[in-house]
N, C-alpha and C positions, 0 to 999 in steps of 0.2 A: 372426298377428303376424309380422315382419320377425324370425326366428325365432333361439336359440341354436344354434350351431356348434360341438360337445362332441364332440373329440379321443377318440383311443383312448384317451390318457391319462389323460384328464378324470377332475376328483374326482368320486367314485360312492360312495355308502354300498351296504354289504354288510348286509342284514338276512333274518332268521330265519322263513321261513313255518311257523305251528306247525300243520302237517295231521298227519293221522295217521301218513302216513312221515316227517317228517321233508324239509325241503329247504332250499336258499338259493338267493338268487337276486341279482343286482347290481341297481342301481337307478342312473340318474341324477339324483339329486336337485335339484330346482327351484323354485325362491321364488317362487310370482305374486304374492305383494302383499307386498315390502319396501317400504323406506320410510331416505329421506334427511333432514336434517335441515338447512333453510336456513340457511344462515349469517348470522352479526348484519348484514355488509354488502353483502347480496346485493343488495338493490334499489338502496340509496343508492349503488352501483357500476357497476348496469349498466341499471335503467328510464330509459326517454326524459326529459330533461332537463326536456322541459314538463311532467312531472309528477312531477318528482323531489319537490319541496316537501310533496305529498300522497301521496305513495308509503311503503310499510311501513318501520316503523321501530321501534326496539328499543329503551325506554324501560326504565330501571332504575325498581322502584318496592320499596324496600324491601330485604327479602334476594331477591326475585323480579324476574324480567324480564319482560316484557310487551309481546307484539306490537300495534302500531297503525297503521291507514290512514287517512288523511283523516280522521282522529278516529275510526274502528270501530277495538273492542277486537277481535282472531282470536286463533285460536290455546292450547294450551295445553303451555307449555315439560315443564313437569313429564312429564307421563303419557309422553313419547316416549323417557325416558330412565332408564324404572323395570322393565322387562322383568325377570318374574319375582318382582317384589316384592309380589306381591298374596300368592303362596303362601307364601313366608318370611317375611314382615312386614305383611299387610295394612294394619294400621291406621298404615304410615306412607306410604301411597300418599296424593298431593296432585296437585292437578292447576296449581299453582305448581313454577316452575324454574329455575333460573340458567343461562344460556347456557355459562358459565364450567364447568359440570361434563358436557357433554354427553359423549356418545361419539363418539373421534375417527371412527371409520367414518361416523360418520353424515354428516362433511361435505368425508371428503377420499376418495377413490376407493381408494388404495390400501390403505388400513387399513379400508375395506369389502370389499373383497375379502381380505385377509387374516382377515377377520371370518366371510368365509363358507367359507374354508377349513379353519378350525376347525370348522365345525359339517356341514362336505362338502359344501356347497351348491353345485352348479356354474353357476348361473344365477341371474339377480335382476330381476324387473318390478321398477322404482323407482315409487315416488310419493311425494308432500308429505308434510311431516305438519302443520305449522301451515298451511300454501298451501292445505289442504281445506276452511276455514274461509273462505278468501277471497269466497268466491262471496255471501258475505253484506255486501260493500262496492256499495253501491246503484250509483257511478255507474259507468257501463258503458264509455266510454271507458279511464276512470284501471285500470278491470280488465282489459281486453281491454292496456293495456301492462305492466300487473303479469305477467299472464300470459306477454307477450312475453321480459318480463326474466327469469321464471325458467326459461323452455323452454330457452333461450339459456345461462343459469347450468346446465341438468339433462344437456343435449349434451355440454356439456364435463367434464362429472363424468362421464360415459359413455365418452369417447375412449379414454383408456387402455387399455380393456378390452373393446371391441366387442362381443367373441360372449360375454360372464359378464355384461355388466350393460346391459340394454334401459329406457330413458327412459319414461315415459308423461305428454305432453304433458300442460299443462292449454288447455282451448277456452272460452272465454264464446261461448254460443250465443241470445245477445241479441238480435245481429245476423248472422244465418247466413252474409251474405254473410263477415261478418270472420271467423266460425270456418271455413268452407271454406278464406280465406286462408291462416290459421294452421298448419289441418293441413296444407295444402300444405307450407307452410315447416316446419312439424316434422318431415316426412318426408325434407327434402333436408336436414337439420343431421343426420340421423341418428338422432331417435327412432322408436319401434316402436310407436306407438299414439297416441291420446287420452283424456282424462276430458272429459265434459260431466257437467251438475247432476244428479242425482238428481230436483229438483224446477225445471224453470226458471222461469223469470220469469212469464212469462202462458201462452204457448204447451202442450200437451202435446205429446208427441212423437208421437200419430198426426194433428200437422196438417203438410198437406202443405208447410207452406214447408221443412220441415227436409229435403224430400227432393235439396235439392244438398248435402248436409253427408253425406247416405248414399250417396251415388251415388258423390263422390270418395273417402270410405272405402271405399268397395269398388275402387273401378279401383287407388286405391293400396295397400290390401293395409293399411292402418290400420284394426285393431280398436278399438275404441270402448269404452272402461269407465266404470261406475257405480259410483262409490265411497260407500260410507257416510259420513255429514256433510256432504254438498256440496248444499246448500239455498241456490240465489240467494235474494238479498234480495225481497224483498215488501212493498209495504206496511203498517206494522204491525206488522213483525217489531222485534224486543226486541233493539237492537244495543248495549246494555250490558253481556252477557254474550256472551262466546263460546261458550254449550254451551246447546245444547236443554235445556229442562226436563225432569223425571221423563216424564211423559207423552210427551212425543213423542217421546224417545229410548229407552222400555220399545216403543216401537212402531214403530221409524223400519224395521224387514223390510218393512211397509207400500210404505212410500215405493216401494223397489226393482221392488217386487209392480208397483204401478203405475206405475211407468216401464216394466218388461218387458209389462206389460198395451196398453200405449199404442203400443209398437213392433210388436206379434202383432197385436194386432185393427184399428190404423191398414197392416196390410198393407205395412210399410217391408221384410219378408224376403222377401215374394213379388217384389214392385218391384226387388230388390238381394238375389239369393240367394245371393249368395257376400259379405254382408257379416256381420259380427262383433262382437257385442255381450258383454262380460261382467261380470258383479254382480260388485264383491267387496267383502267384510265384510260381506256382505247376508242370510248365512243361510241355508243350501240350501234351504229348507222355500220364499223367495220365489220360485225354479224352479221347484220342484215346482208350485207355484203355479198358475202361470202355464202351465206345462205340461199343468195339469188342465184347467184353462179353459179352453184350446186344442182339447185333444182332448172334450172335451164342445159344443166347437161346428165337430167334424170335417167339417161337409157345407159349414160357408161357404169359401171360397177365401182369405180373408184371415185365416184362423187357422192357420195355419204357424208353431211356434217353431224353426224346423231354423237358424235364424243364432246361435241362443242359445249362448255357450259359456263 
């Protein structure tokens, strides 16, 4: 990753290793998967004009507010803005929300960073948090410029703070040639990565068309991440609900599993050894994984997990 820049002075928590003597040691503390929170007029502000009419939007429904694209319901306001209320109040956790109550850090830079200096944090991966849901809006154009619009909205939430707060793009990898585009362009505005699907469209990841989307992640030094919930649309798939059912979400370490399965045994680490892939919210158990399967088939040349990070 296009990496943190942490001064002598940098905020650092100081904690307690409890061995037998007794020590302390400083740490610099580092966020890999925060999370921003799109503001009501992000799209209707900055997506391309030809598809401003079908681009997300923020619909009041009730005492809740409610993201929608081209008629897909995403998103869930609630859950992004209840941190820590499962343990103090469980039973008033909803996955309904009002935009109107959010937390300011979530959508203005400086009171994210002020956020994370209460808690010592000297660094922060950004990602979406209703934008994860995106990947389930079927047509591939109107998303590949949703994504344009908020890379473009996540750079500039970045500015202020260069070396405390690192972007990670989002890519529709639909169409490889447009995600190669993308990440290009994410890299000169300033972000430090990308997300592709978890599950894409038809493709898995050990076919070889994706091999120009690995090839420029690696020359430009853009890691690549797999975030939990990012399921392009499919056939079939239920776009009246933004949230997986019971089943597929007590399961979704899966998904990860085989998307790092598809990257190891499609040989994309051998082909691009200095490229950069990393799970998150996936559950270390889906590395381990993956890592076993590897070394259980140590004699073929295409079971390398050394880009895995």
């Amino acid at each position: 990753m296009r990496g943190f820049t942490i001064s002598p002075g940098q905020i650092a928590l100081t904690v307690t290793l409890h061995v037998t003597w007794g020590m302390t040691r400083s740490y610099t503390l580092i966020s890999s998967d925060s999370h921003i929170i799109e503001p009501a007029d992000l799209w209707e502000q900055r997506i391309d004009r030809r598809f401003k009419d079908r681009g997300p939007r923020l619909i009041h429904e009730g005492e809740f507010d409610q993201w929608y694209a081209d008629g897909v319901k995403f998103g869930n306001i609630g859950i992004n803005q209840q941190a820590g209320l499962r343990f103090e109040a469980p039973e008033k956790l909803t996955t309904g929300g009002s935009m109107a109550t959010i937390p300011l850090g979530g959508v203005d830079p400086h009171a994210h960073v002020q956020d994370m200096d209460v808690d010592s944090v000297a660094g922060g991966v950004l990602y979406p948090s209703q934008g994860l849901t995106l990947y389930r809006v079927p047509d591939s154009q109107l998303l590949s410029a949703i994504f344009r619009a908020y890379n473009d909205w996540l750079a500039d939430f970045c500015t202020p703070y260069p070396q405390r707060l690192k972007g990670i793009a989002m890519l529709n990898v639909d169409d490889v040639a447009d995600a190669v585009g993308e990440l290009q362009r994410a890299a000169n505005i300033g972000l430090a990565g990308a997300m592709i699907p978890l599950r894409p469209m038809e493709k898995r990841y050990d076919h070889p068309d994706y091999d120009p989307l690995w090839a420029v992640a690696e020359d430009l030094g853009m890691p690549l991440s797999l975030h939990v919930g990012t399921y392009r649309w499919w056939p079939g798939m239920n776009l009246a609900s933004p949230s997986q059912d019971i089943v597929e979400f007590s399961n979704r370490e899966g998904d990860v599993r085989r998307a790092i399965a598809a990257l190891i045994f499609g040989g994309a680490f051998e082909r691009y050894p200095h490229l950069k892939v990393g799970a998150v919210e996936g559950h270390c158990r889906a590395i381990s994984s993956a890592r076993t399967s590897s070394s259980a088939s140590r004699k073929t040349p295409w079971a390398s997990s050394s880009g895995l990070i």
